[in-house]
Backbone bond lengths (Angstrom), bond angles and torsions (degrees), N, CA, C in turn:
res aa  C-N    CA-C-N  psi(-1)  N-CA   C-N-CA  omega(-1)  CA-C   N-CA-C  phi
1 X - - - 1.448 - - 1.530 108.63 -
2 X 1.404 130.51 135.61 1.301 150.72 -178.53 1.718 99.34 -100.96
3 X 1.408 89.28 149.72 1.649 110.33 -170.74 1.638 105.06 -138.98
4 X 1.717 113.30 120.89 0.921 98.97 146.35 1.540 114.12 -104.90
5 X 1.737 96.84 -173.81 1.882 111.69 -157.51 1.180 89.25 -49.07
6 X 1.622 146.09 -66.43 1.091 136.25 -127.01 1.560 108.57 -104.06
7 X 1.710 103.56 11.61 1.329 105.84 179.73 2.008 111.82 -104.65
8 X 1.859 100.52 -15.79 1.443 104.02 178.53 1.129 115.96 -55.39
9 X 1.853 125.36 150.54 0.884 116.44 -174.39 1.452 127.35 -83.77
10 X 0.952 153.13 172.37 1.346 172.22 128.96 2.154 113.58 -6.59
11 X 1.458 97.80 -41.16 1.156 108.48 -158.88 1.320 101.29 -127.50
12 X 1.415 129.24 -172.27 1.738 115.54 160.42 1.574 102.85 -88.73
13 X 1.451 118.33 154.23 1.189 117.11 167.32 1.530 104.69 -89.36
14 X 1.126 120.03 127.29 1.588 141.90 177.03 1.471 116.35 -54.23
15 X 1.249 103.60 -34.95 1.707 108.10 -172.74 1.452 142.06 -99.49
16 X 1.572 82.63 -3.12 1.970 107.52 -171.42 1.868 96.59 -163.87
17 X 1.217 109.80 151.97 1.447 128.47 158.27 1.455 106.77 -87.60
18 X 1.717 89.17 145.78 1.532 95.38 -172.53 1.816 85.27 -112.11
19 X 1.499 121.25 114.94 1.236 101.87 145.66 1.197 128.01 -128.29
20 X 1.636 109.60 -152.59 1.273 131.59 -163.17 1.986 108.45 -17.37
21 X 1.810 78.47 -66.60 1.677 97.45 -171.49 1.485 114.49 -63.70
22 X 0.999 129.61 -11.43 1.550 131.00 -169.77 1.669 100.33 -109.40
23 X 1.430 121.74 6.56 1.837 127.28 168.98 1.347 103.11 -96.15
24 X 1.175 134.88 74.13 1.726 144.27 176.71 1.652 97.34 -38.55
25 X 1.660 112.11 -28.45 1.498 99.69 176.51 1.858 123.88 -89.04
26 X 1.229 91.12 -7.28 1.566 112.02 -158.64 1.676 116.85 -34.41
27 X 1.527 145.90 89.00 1.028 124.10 -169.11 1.590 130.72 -42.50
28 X 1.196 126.89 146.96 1.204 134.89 -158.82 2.160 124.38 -38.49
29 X 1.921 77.15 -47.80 1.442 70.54 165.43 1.502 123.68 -133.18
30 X 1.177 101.19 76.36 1.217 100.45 159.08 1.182 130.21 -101.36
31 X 1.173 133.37 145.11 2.131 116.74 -161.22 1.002 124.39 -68.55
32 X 1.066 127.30 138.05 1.611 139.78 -174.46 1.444 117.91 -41.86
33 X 1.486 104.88 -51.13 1.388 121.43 154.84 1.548 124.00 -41.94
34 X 1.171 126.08 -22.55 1.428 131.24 -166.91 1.578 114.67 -77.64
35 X 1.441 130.47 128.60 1.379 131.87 -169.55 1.524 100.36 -115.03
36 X 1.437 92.55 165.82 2.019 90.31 175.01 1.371 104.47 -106.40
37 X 1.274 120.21 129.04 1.565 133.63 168.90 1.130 105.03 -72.99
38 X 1.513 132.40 -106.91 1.500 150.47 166.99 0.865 141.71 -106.49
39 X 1.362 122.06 -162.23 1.555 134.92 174.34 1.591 93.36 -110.36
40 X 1.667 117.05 118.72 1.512 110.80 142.24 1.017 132.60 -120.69
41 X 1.699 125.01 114.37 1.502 115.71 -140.35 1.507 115.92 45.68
42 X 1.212 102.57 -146.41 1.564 100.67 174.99 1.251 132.14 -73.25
43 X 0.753 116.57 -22.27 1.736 138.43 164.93 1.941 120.64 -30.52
44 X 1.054 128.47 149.02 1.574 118.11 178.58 1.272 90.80 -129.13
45 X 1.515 131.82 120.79 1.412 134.79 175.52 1.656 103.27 -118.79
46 X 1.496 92.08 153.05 1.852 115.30 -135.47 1.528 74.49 -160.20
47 X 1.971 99.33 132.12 1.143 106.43 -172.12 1.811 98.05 -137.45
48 X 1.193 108.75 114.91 1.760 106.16 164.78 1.351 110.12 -124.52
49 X 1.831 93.11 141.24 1.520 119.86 -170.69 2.123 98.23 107.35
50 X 1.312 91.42 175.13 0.879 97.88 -155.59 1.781 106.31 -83.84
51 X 1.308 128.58 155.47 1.783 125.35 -166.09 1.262 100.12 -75.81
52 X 1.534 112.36 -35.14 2.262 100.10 177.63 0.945 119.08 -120.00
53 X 1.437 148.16 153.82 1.660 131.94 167.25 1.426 122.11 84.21
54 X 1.327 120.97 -30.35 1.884 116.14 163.04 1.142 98.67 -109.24
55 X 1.970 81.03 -157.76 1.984 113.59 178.79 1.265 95.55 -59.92
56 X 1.456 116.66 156.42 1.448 107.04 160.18 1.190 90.88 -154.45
57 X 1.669 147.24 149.19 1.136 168.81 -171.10 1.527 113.43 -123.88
58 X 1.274 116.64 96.30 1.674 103.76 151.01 1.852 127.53 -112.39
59 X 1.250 74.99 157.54 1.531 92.44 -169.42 1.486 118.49 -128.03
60 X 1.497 106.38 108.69 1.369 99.74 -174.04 2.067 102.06 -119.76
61 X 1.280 81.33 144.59 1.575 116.73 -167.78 1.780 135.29 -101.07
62 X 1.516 120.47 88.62 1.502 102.03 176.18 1.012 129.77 -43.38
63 X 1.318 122.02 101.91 1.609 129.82 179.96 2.139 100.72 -44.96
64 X 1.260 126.39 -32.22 0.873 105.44 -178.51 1.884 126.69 -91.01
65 X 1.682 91.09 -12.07 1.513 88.25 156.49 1.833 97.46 -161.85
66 X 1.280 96.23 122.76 1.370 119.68 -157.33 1.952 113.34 -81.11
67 X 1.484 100.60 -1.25 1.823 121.95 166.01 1.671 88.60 -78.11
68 X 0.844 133.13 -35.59 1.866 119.02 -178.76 1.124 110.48 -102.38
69 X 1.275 108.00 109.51 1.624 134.64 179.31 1.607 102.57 -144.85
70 X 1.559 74.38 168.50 1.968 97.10 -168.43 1.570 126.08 -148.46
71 X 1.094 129.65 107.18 1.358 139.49 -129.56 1.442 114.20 -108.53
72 X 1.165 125.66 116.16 1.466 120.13 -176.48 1.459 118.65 -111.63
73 X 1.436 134.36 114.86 1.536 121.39 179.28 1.142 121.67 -98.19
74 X 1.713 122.22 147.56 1.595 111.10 -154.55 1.823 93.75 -124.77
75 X 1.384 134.01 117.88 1.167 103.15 168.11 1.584 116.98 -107.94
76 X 1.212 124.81 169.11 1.657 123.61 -172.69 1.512 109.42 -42.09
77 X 1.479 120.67 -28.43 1.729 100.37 -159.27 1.679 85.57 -98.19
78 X 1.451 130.17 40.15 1.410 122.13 -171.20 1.629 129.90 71.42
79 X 1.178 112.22 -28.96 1.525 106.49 169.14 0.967 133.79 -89.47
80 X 1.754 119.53 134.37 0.839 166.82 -87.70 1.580 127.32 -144.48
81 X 1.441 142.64 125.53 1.383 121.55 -171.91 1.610 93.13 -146.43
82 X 1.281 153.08 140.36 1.155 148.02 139.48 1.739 114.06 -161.57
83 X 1.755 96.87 176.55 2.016 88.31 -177.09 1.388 77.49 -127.35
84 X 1.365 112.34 151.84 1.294 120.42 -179.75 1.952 102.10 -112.63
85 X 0.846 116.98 176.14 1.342 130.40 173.25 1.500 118.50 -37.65
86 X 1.325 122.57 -56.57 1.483 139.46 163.39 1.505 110.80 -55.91
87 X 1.322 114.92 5.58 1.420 114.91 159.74 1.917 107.56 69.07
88 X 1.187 109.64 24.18 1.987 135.78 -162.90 1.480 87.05 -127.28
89 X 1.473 97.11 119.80 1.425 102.29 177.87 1.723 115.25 -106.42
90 X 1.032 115.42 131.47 1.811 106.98 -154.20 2.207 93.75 -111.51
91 X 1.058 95.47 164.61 1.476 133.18 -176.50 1.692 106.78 -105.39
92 X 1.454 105.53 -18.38 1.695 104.40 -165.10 1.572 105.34 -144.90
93 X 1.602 97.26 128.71 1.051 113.62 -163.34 1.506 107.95 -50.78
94 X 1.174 124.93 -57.17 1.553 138.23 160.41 1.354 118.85 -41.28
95 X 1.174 134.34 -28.99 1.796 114.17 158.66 1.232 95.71 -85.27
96 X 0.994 140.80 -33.65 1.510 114.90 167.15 1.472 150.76 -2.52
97 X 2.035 85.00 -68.47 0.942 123.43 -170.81 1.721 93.12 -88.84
98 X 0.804 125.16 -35.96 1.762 126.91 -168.41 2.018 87.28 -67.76
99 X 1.194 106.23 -52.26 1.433 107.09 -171.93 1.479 109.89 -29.08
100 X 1.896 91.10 -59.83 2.214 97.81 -177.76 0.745 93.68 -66.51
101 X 0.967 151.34 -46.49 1.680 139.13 -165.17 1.518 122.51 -57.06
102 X 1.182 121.89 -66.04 1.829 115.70 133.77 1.000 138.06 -41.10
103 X 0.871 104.94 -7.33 1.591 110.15 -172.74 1.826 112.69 -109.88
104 X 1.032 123.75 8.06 1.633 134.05 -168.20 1.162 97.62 -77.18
């Protein structure tokens, strides 16, 4: 099943991964490897690498224009590098996420 932006869901779907290849909108490079997590606030967060124990990259995306995104890097021992929306660059995966979240 193919997804466009305004058709992803809200939540994770429980029963299948949504990735890269199945986002008909998906910008060019984002990694093949990359799945869609959620909705935060407005935001579409997209996760490559693995969820425990490696690198992991997220990338979250204005569904209404998909050139503004915001990038978070995860490495195995927990630390952390990204700029969130508020232009505050965090160490922790969780203000991060609080950032999109205020930030919608």
């Amino acid at each position: 099943m193919s997804f466009h932006t305004q058709d992803l869901p809200a939540t994770p779907v429980r029963d299948r991964v949504i990735a890269t290849s199945d986002w008909l909108d998906a910008p060019h490079d984002l990694p093949a490897d990359a799945v869609y997590r959620r909705r935060i606030g407005h935001w579409l967060l997209w996760r490559s690498g693995p969820p425990l124990g490696g690198h992991a990259r997220y990338y979250a995306f204005d569904p209404d224009d998909l050139s503004r995104r915001h990038e978070f890097a995860l490495t195995p021992d927990g630390d952390g590098d990204g700029v969130g929306p508020s232009g505050t660059r965090h160490a922790r995966f969780r203000t991060w996420k609080e950032d999109l979240r205020d930030h919608s």
